[in-house]
N, C-alpha and C positions, 0 to 999 in steps of 0.2 A: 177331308181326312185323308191322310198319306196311306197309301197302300202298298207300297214298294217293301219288301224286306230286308227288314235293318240289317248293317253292317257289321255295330259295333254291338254286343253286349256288356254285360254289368258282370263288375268286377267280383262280386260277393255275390250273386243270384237270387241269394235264400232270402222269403219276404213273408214266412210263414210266422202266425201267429201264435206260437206256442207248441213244440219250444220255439225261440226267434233267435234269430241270426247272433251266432257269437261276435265279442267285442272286436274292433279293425285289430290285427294285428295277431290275433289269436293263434295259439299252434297249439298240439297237444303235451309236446315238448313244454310247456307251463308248467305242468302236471307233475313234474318230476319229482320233485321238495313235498310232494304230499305225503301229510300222516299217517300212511298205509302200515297192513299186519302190525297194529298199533291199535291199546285200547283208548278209545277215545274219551274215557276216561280218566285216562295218565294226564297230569299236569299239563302237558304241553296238547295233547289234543285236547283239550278244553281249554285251553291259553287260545286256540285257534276258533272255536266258537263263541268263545268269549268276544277277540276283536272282529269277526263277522256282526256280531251283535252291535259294537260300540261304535265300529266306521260308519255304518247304516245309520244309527241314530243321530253322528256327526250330521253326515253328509245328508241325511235331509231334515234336520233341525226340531226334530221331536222336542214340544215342549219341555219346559222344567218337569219333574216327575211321572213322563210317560216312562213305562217300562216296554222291553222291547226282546223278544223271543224266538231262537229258529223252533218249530214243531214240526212234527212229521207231515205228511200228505200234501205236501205240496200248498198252494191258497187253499184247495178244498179242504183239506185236511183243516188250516187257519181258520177259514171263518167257521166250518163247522164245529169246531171245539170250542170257536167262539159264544156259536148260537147253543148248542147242549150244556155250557158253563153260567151263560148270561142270560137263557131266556126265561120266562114264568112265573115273576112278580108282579109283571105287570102286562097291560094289554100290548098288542105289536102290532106295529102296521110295515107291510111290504110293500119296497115298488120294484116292480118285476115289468120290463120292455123288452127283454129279450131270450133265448134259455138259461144262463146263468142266472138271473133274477129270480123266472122261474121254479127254477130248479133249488134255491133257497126258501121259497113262497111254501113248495111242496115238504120242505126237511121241516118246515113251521109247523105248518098245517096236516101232514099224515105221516110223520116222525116223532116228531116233538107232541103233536095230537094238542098246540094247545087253544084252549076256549074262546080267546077273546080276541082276533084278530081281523085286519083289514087289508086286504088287498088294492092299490092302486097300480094299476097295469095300464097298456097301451101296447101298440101295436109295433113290429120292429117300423123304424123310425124315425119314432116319437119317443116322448116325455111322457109321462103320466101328469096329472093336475098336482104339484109338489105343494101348492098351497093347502091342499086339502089334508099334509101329511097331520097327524096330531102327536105333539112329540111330550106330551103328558105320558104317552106310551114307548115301548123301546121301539127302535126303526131301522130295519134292516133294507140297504139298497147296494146296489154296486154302483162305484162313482164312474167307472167306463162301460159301457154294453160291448163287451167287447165281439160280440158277435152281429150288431146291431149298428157300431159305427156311434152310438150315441151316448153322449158322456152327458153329466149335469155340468152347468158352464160356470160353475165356482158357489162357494158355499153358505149361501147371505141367506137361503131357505130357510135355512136350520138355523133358531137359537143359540144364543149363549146360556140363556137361563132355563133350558130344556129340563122337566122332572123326567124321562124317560133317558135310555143310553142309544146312542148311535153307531152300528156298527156297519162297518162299510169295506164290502171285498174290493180290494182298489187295485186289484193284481196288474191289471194293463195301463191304470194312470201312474203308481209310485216310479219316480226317476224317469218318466215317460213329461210329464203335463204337473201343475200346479195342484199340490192338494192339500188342503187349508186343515191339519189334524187337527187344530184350538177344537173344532167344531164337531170333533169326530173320539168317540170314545173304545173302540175297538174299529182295528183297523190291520186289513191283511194283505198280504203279495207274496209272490214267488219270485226263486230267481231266475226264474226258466223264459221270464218274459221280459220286462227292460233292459237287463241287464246280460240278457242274453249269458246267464247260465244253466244249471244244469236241472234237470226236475228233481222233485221226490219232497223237497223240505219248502216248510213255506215260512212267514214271519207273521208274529202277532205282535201289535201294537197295543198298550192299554193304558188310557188313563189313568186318573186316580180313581176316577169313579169307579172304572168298570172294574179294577184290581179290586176296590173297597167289596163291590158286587160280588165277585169269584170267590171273594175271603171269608163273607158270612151269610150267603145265601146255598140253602142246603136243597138244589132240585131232587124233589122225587124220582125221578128217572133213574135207571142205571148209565154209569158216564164209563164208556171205552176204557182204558188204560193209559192209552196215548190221550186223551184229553186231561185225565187228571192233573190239572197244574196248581191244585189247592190241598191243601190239609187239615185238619182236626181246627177250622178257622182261622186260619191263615194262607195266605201266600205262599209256594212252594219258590222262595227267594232262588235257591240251584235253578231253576229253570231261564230263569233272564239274566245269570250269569254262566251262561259256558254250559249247563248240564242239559243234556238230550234225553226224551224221555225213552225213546228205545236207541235204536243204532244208527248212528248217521253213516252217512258217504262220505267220508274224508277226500275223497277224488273230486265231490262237487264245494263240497268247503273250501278246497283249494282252489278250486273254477274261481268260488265267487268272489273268494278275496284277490285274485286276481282283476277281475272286474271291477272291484270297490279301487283298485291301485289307478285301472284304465279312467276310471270315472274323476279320481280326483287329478291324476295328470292332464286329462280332457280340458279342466274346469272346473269342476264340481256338478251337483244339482242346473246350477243356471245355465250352463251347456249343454246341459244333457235333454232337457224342454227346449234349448233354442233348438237343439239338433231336431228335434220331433218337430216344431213350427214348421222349422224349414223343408220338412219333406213333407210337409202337409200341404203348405204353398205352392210347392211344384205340381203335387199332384190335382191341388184347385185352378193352378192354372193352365191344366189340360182341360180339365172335367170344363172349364169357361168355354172353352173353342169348339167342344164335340156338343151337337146336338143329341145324340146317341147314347150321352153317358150323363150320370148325374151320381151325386151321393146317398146313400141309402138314406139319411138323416135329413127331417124335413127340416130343422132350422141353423138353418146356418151356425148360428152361436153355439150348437152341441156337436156340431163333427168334431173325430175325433182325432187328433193327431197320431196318434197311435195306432187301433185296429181301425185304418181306413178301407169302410166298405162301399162296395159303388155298385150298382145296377145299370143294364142297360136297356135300351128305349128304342124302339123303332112301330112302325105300322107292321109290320113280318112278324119281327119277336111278340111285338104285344098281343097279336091273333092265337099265338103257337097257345098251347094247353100247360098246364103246369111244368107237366112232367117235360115236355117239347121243349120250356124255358131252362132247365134244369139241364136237360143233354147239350144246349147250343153251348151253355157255359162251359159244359165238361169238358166239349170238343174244344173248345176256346183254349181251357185254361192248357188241355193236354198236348199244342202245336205250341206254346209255348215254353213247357216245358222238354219237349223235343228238342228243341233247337239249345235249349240249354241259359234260357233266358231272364229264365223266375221259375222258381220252384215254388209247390203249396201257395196258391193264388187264390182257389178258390174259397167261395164263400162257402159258412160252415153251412153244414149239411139243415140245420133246421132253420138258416132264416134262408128271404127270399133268393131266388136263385141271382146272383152278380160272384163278384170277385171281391176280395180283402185284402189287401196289400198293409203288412204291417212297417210301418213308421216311426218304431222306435227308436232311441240315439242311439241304439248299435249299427243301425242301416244307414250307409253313409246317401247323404242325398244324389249326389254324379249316379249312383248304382239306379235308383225309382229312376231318373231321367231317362236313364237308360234303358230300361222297361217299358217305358210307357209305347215308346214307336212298336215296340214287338206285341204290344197288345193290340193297336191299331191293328197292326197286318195281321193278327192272329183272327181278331171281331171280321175282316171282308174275308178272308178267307173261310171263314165259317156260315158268314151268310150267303154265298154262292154255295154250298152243301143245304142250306135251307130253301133255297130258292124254288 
């Protein structure tokens, strides 16, 4: 492994997961033509959520009759209006491999408080047994672990003739990796993550089912404000047309349609996964050379093109104590950051201690290549401070 301290860096630096790296080409100067001290409202601010709503559906091929929504809170905001809207007719089962999973397992089960549920977990990764899902009940999972490195490797699991609904936080797969909707009947993202715009607002996808679901199922529960998207048994139609349920940021609606401009001048969707292949590639064809380094995901078939997480390996590191594995990475990630190399590397703070380099088509691949040598010199120069 090269030791010597690279020359050249990366043109774009930023490899953080969320937010992620804005589109090549980006200025702030984009921003200009936004619907600012303006109610969004007015015609034309809602002529501007309106086509946010319709390009997204465009460009990644939502079924005939999916409806499609910006709401507030970001994905979490998404899928938890999902889960408070769509859960409690029937039983549910979770699969939870990493904190996000989790962290839905818990809004199930000491939020929502409801009876009949199953947990299918695993360890960060891994997979949980998907065979064992039962989708006579509804089934809550994320199609990326984005904190785990581990995605599910496409959607043949799941039914077509499923009696339960499938809702799936896909925040780090959409316009990132291949995600099969036929099979998925709520379905969430931001655009703070492939698309590398701006946080706060996220999208909800729905079938017919799960619209039908929203429309005449009445949860006991008290529902937020900001989740309300139904009425006296119906559909609140304003909502997947243009209308916002509180106040949006017209400065990140302008981001994103920006993005949706970059994305179809790009190519479209088919670019935008090759773009992610290809920085997946480079980075699998380092992780092949270094004995030291390996991907957090034990099966090949589920790494993620996108939130690429790696660990590393030695007799030294593997000795060190939890926490001792934790500081080698911090110091790691923090000489890189020094030099000005990659920013926000490190792995999130509750899975194992490695690095994440995210991989979306906003990160142009030359930029990872370029990375990678300064992580080499980052890792020897930090095991000589362990030594």
């Amino acid at each position: 492994m090269a030791t010597r301290k690279p020359r050249d860096r990366p043109l774009r630096p930023w490899f953080s997961s969320g937010p992620c790296a804005k589109r090549p080409g980006w200025d702030p100067g984009d921003l200009k033509g936004a619907f600012v001290g303006r109610s969004h409202r007015h015609p034309d601010g809602r002529a501007r959520l309106r086509e946010v709503i319709e390009r997204s559906a465009h460009l990644l091929g939502l079924p005939p009759g999916y409806r499609l929504a910006v709401v507030p809170g970001s994905d979490t905001g998404a899928i938890e209006c999902a889960m408070w809207n769509l859960l409690g007719p029937l039983g549910v089962d979770v699969c939870a491999w990493e904190n996000f999973g989790r962290t839905w397992l818990g809004d199930v089960t000491e939020q929502l408080r409801l009876p009949d549920v199953t947990a299918h977990s695993a360890d960060y990764g891994r997979l949980p047994d998907l065979t064992r899902v039962d989708f006579t009940h509804d089934v809550v999972f994320p199609w990326n672990g984005t904190t785990s490195g581990v995605r599910v490797p496409d959607a043949e699991w799941i039914p077509r003739d499923r009696t339960g609904l499938t809702l799936c936080d896909a925040t780090s797969a959409v316009f990132g990796m291949d995600v099969d909707f036929g099979r998925l009947d709520a379905v969430t993202w931001s655009w703070q993550k492939a698309l590398g715009g701006e946080g706060a607002h996220g999208m909800l996808a729905l079938s017919p089912a799960a619209a039908e679901r929203i429309a005449t199922y009445r949860p006991e529960r008290p529902l937020p404000k900001i989740f309300r998207i139904a009425r006296e048994g119906r559909l609140l139609d304003d909502v997947f047309d243009g209308f916002f349920i509180n106040s949006p940021s017209m400065l990140a609606v302008e981001d994103v349609l920006g993005a949706l401009d970059w994305c179809e001048q790009a190519g479209g969707l088919p670019e935008m996964t090759a773009r992610s292949r290809r920085n997946l590639a480079t980075v699998a064809a380092w992780v092949a050379e270094r004995p030291n380094v390996r991907f957090l995901a034990a099966d090949p078939a589920t790494v993620s093109p996108t939130s690429i997480c790696l660990t590393f390996t030695s007799p030294a590191l593997d000795a060190l104590p939890p926490q001792g594995r934790h500081d080698f990475v911090a110091r790691l990630c923090a000489k890189v950051e020094a030099e000005g190399a990659g920013y926000d590397i490190a792995g999130h703070r509750e899975a194992p201690p490695g690095i994440r380099i995210w991989g979306g088509p906003t990160v142009d691949t030359e930029d990872i290549a370029l990375l990678l040598p300064w992580i080499d010199w980052a890792y020897a120069e930090t095991e000589k401070e362990f030594a």
